[in-house]
C-alpha positions in Angstrom: 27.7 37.5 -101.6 29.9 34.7 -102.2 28.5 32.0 -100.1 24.5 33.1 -101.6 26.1 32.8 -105.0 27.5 29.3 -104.1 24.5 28.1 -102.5 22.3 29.3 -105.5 24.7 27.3 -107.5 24.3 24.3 -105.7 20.9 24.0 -105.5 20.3 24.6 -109.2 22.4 21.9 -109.8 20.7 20.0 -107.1 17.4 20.8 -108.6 18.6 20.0 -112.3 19.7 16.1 -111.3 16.9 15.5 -109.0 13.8 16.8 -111.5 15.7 14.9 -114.0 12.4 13.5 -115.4 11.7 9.9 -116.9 11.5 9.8 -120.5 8.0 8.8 -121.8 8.0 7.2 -125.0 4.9 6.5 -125.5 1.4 7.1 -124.1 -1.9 6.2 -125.0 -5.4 5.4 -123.5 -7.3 2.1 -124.4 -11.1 1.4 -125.2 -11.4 -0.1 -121.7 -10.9 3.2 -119.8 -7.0 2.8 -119.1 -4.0 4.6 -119.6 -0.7 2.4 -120.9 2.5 4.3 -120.7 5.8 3.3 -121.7 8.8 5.1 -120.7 12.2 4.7 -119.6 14.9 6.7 -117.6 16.8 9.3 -118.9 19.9 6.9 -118.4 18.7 4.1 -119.9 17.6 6.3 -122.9 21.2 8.1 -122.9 22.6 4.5 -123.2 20.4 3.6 -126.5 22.8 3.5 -129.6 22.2 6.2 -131.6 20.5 6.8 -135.2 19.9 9.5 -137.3 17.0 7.8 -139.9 18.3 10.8 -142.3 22.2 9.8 -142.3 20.8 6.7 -144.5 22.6 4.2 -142.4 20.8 1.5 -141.4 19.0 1.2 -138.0 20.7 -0.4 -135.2 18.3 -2.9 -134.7 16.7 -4.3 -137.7 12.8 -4.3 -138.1 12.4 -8.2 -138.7 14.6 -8.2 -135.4 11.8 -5.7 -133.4 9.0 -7.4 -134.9 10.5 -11.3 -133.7 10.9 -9.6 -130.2 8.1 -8.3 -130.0 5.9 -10.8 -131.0 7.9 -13.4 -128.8 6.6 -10.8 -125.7 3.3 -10.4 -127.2 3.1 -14.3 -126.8 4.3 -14.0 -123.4 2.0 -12.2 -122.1 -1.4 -13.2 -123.9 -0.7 -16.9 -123.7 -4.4 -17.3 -124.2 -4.1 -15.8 -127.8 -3.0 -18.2 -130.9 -0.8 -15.7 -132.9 -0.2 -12.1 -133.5 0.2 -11.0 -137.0 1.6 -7.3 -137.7 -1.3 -4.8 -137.5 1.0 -1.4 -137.6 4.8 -0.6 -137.5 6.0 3.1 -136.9 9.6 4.4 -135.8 9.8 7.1 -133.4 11.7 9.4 -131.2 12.3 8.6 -127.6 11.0 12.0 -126.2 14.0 13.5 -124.0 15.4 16.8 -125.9 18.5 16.6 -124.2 19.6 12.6 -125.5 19.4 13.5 -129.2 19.1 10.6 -131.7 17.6 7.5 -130.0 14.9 5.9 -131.4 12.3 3.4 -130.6 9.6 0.8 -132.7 6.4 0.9 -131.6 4.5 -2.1 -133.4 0.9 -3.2 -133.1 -0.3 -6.6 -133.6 -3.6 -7.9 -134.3 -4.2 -10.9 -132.4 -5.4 -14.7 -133.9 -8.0 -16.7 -131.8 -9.7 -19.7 -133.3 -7.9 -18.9 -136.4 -9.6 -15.3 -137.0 -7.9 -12.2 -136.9 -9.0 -9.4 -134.4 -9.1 -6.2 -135.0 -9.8 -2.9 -132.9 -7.7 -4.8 -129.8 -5.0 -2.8 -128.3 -2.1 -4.9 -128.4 1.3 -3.2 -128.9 5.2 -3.7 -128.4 7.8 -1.1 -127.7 10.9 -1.9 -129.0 14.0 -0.3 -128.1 16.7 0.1 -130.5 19.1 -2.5 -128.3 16.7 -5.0 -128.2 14.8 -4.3 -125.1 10.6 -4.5 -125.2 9.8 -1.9 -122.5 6.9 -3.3 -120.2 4.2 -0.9 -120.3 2.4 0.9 -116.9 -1.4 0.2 -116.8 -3.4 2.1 -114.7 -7.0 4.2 -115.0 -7.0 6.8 -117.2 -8.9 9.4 -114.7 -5.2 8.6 -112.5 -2.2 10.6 -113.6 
């Protein structure tokens, strides 16, 4: 009884480290019949600072910063665009129950070409609360 009792304890603990999923912070499809997810490990999310928006304390990474980073990225990426101006800002929580407290910005931009703004484009930043702009996963939406 002792060894089945030990063995049942190791492989739930086996079982709890190794399904130890990623944390998705963000999903979403676009126009163009693709899925862009943005998600991070559990340890890189148990390694975010952590922030209670209710505490009144300030966030540990200021918006003006989140919106610099991620408009530096943006222009990384879609060096064919002129600019980005802000479209949409929210705050949110990364999505792991067990790593209480971490958040995450999520900011859209619209992009500028030929000195006109345009809307309806998908173009969006994930921006960790240390700094970090999470590189998204592209792939077609029918694919899980």
């Amino acid at each position: 009884m002792k060894t089945i009792l030990i063995a049942f304890i190791s492989i739930v603990v086996a079982a709890s480290t190794w399904a130890q999923p990623d944390v998705v912070s963000l999903s979403h499809v676009t126009s163009d019949g693709k899925t862009t997810i943005h998600k991070i490990t559990a340890s890189e999310a148990q390694k975010l600072p952590e922030w209670d928006p209710e505490s009144g304390k300030p966030a540990p990474l200021e918006l003006s910063t989140a919106i610099k980073l991620g408009k530096e990225w943006m222009k990384k990426k879609n060096p064919k665009m002129d600019d980005f101006t802000v479209g949409s800002i929210s705050v949110e929580k990364v999505g792991y129950g067990s790593i209480p407290n971490r958040w995450f910005y999520k900011v859209e931009f619209d992009p500028i070409v030929g000195g006109q703004k345009l809307f309806g484009s998908q173009f969006m930043a994930v921006v960790l609360m240390n700094g970090t702009v999470v590189e998204p996963i592209v792939h077609d939406a029918e694919k899980p």
